[in-house]
N, C-alpha and C positions, 0 to 999 in steps of 0.2 A: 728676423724678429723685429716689428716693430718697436720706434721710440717716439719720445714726445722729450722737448728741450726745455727744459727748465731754468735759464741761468746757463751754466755751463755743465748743468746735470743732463742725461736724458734718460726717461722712465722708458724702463720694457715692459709696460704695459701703462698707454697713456688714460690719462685721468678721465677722458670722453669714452672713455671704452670700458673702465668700470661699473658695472649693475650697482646699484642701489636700490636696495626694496626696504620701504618704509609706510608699514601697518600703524592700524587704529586712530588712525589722526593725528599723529603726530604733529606739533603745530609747525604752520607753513615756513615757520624762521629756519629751521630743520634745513628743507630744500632751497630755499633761497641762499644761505652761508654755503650748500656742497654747492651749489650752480655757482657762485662768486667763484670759489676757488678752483672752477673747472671740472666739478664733478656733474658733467648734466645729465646722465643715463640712470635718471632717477623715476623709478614706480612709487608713486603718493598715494596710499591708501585709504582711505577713511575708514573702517573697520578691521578687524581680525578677518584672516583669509577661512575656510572650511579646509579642515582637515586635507585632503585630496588636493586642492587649488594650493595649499600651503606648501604641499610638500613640490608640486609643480613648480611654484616660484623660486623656494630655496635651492631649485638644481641649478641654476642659473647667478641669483646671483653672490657676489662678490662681496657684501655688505647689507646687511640686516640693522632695520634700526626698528623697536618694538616698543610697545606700552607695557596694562598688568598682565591682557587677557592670553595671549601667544603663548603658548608653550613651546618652548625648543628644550624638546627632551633630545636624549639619546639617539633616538631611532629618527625623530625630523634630521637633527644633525648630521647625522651618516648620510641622509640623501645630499644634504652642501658641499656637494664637492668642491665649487669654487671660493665656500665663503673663508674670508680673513678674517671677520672683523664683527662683533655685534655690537651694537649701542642700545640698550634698555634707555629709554627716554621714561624716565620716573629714578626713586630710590632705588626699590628692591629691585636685586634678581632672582628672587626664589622661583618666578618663570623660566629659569634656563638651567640646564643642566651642567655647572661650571667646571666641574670634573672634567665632564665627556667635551667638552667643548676647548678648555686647556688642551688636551689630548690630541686633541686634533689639529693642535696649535692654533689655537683663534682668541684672542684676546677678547673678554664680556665690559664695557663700560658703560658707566649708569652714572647719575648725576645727584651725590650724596645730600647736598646741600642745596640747591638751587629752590627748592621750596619752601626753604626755612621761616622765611616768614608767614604765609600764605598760611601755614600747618598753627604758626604761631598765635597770630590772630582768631583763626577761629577757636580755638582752645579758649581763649579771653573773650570770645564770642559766648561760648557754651557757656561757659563760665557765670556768667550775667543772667542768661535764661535759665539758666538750675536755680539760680539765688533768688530767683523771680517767681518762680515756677511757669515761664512765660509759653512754654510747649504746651501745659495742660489746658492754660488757658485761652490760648491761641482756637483750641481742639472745638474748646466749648462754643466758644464767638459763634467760628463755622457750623457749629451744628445749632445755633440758635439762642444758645446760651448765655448766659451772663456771670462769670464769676470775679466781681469784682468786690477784691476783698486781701488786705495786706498779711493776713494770718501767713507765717511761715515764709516771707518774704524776706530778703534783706540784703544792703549794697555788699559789694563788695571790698570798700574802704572798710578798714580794720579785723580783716577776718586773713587766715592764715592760707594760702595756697601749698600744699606739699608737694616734689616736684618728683619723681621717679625717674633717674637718667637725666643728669646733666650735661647732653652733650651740645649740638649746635640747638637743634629747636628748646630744648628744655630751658635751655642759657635763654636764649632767646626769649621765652614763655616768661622768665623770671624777671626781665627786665619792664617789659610791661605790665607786668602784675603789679611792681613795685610803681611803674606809673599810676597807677589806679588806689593808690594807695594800700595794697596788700602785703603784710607781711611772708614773707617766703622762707620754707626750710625745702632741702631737699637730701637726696642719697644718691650713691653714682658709686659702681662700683671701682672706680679708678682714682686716686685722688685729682679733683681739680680746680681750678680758680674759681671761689664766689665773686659772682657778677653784683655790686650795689652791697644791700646790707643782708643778702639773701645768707640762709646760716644752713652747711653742714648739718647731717644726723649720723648718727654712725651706724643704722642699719634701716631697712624697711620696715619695721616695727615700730621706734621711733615717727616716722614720720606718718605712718598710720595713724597713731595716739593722737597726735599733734593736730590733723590738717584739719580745717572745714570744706577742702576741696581737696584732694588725690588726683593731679595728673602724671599720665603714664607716656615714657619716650625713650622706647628701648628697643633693640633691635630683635629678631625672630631667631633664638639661640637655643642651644637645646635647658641651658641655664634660665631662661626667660619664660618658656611656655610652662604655662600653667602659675603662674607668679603669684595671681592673685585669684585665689580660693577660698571656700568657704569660712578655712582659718583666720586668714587677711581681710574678709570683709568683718567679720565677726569682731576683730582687732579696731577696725577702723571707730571713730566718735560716732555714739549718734546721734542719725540725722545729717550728716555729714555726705556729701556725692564724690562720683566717678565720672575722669573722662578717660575715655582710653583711643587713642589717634595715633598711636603707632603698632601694633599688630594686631587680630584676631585672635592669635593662640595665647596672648600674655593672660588674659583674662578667663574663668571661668565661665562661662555664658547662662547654664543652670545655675549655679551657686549666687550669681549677680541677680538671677531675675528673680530667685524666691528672696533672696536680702532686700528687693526694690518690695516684693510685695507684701515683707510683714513690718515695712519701714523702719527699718535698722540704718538701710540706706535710700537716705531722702530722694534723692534722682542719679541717674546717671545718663552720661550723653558717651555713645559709641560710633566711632566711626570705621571700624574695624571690625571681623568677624572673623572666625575661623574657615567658614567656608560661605562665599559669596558666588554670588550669578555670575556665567560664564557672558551673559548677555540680556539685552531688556527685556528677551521675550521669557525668559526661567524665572518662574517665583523663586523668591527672597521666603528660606527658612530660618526661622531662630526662637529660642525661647522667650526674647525679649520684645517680641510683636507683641502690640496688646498691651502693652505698660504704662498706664498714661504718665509717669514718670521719668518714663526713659525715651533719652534723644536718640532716634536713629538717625545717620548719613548713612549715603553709599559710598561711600568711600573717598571723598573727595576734600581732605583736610592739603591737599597741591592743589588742585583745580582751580586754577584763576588761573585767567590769563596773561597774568606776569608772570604765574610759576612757569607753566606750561612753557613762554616764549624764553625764559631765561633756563629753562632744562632743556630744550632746543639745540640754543647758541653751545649749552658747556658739551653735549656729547657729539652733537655734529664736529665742535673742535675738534674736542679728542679722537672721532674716527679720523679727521683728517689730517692728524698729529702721526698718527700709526701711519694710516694710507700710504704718509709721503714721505716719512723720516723715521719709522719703526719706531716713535715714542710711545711708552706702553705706562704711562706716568696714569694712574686711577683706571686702570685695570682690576679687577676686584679677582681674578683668577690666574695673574699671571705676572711672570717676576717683574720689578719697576727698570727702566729705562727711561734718562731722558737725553735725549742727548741734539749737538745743533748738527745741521748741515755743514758738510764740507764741498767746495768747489774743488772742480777738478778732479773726481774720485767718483770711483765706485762704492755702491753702499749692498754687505750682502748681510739677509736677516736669514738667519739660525736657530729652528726652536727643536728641544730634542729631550729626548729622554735624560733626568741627569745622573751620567757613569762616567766611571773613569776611562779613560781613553776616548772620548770620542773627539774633543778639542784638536785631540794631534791628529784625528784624521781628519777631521776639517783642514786643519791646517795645511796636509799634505796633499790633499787635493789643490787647493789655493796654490801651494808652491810647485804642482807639479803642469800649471800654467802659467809657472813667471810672474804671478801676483807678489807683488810686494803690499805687507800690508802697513798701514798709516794710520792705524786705529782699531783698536778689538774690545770691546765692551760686552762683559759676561755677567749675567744675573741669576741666579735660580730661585727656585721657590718647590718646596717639599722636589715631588721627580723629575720634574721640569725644569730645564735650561735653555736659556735664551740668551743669543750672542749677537750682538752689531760688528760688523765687520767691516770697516774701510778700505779698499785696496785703489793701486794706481792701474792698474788695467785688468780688465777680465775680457775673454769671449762668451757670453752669459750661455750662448746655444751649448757651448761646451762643457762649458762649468755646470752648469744648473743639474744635467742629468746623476753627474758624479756627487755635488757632493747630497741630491736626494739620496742616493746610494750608499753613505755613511750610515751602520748602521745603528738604529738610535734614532734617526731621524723623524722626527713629526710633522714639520714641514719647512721649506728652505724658499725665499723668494732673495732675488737680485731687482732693485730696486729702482736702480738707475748707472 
């Protein structure tokens, strides 16, 4: 079996000889961080593969790094026989199928944060063009028009932003509101730290009553979808707008766009929809085409180039955190693991079904090649268990087939 020497490690299966397939553009920082650290067997895609071509690349490799458009269902997944490892290069994973992908022992990491501000800004962006009404009349200029005229205009110094989901971008949202001089309340169904002088509501309703602006920053739950509806618009002040820049399904789509057109609700800016183009060439449906009221994006509340290069850097780490040391630390599917490297030792990684007795058969395999072990770190999550295993000597050619053989097994590598 080949090795590769690391230090006083050496990998059975060297870092030059793992596939890496990474679609949709991923930004180039991505492959330049795996080529530093000796991952050069890197496919750089600028788009989503077709169907057919997709499921061709993922027989091969090793590591999967993806944007929104990729679907890794079920059935792609079964074709990956080699893969360990996927990295979603954005937020969500609602593109992969986490279940079937745990299952198969393959760890899903995505980069929670790394857009936090990029998301932020433009929320404070919209924010400015609703209070302006700067979209409508942007529309008109282009078409020849002239509407200049302050009716229905106004800063956003002294006016109330209400905040839905205070977690990293919300916080975030709140701090710059309050630079602009806006007063901020918000709701979060957790309790958490107000950021400045931003205040607490004790439910959605509250903050409805309250806001001259409603933004939304919560995550795609079964709790979430559908959140704001016909009732909640109805609830909201009027005249008062919508941004909604964290899912498609939180919001109503009909209920939003007759609210925009009998102006109960002054504007709203989306940048999210419940179902969006698979790609540039598929029309864009929605009820809210046509409103000269309402902001549409495509989806691009991360899309800078410093989100893009900083959610790069965080998953390309963490696949090369797992790759080389089975750290599974923001894994969104699979138990937490952090753990360092030891010199001198063998490193054996363990993901399995989790039942009683299988530890001791791992274990008896281990001892019935004289492994002494020097470290065993076990985690689980719902039926899945995952074990780090340290020992001072293994024959991997010999080990490896045995303890596949434990049954329970989902998959087993020796690492070095």
């Amino acid at each position: 079996m080949k090795t590769e020497t690391a230090g006083t490690r050496r990998r059975t299966l060297p870092r030059s000889q793992i596939r890496v397939l990474l679609l949709e553009g991923v930004h180039e920082r991505a492959a330049e961080y795996l080529s530093a650290m000796g991952y050069t067997n890197v496919r750089h895609e600028p788009d989503a593969l077709p169907q057919v071509e997709l499921r061709d690349a993922l027989s091969s490799a090793h590591v999967v790094g993806i944007r929104s458009r990729t679907q890794l269902d079920a059935e792609a997944l079964a074709t990956a026989r080699r893969l360990f490892a996927v990295g979603c290069f954005c937020i969500g994973t609602n593109q992969v199928d986490l279940s079937a992908a745990a299952h198969k022992g393959v760890p899903v990491f995505n980069a929670p944060h790394s857009n936090t501000r990029s998301v932020a800004e433009l929320v404070i962006g919209l924010s400015v063009m609703l209070m302006r009404g700067i979209f409508e009349k942007s529309t008109r200029v282009h078409e020849g028009g002239w509407l200049k005229t302050a009716a229905g205009s106004h800063e956003l110094r002294g006016r109330t932003l209400g905040i839905v989901g205070y977690g990293h971008i919300g916080s975030q949202v709140s701090v710059l509101a309050e630079a602009m001089g806006m007063h901020v309340v918000f709701h979060d169904i957790r309790p958490v730290l107000a950021l400045g002088n931003a205040r607490p509501q004790p439910d959605l309703a509250s903050v409805l009553q309250i806001a001259d602006i409603v933004t939304l920053h919560v995550p795609d739950t079964p709790e979430t979808r559908g959140l704001i509806g016909k009732a909640e618009l109805d609830a909201m002040r009027p005249g008062s707008h919508l941004i909604n820049a964290s899912r498609g399904t939180v919001v109503d789509g009909d209920a939003l766009a007759a609210a925009l057109v009998s102006g109960h609700v002054a504007g709203a800016a989306v940048d999210v929809f419940e179902k969006e183009p698979k790609g540039k060439d598929e029309t864009f449906e929605n009820p809210l085409r046509g409103i000269p009221s309402a902001i549409l994006t495509p989806h691009v509340g991360g899309s800078t180039l410093e989100a893009q290069e900083a959610i790069a850097i965080d998953v390309a780490t963490k696949l090369v955190s797992y790759s080389d040391s089975g750290n599974t630390t923001g894994a969104v599917n699979f138990p937490q693991l952090n753990l360092t490297a030891h010199e001198g030792c063998h490193r054996v990684l363990h993901i399995h079904r989790n039942a009683p007795g299988i530890m001791a058969h791992i274990n008896e395999v281990l001892s019935s090649h004289g492994a002494n072990i020097l470290g065993q770190h076990l985690q689980t999550l719902g039926d899945i268990g995952y074990v780090v295993i340290d020992v001072d000597s293994i024959d991997a050619a010999e080990a490896l087939p045995q303890l596949k053989g434990v049954e329970g097994t989902l998959r087993t590598r020796i690492l070095y």
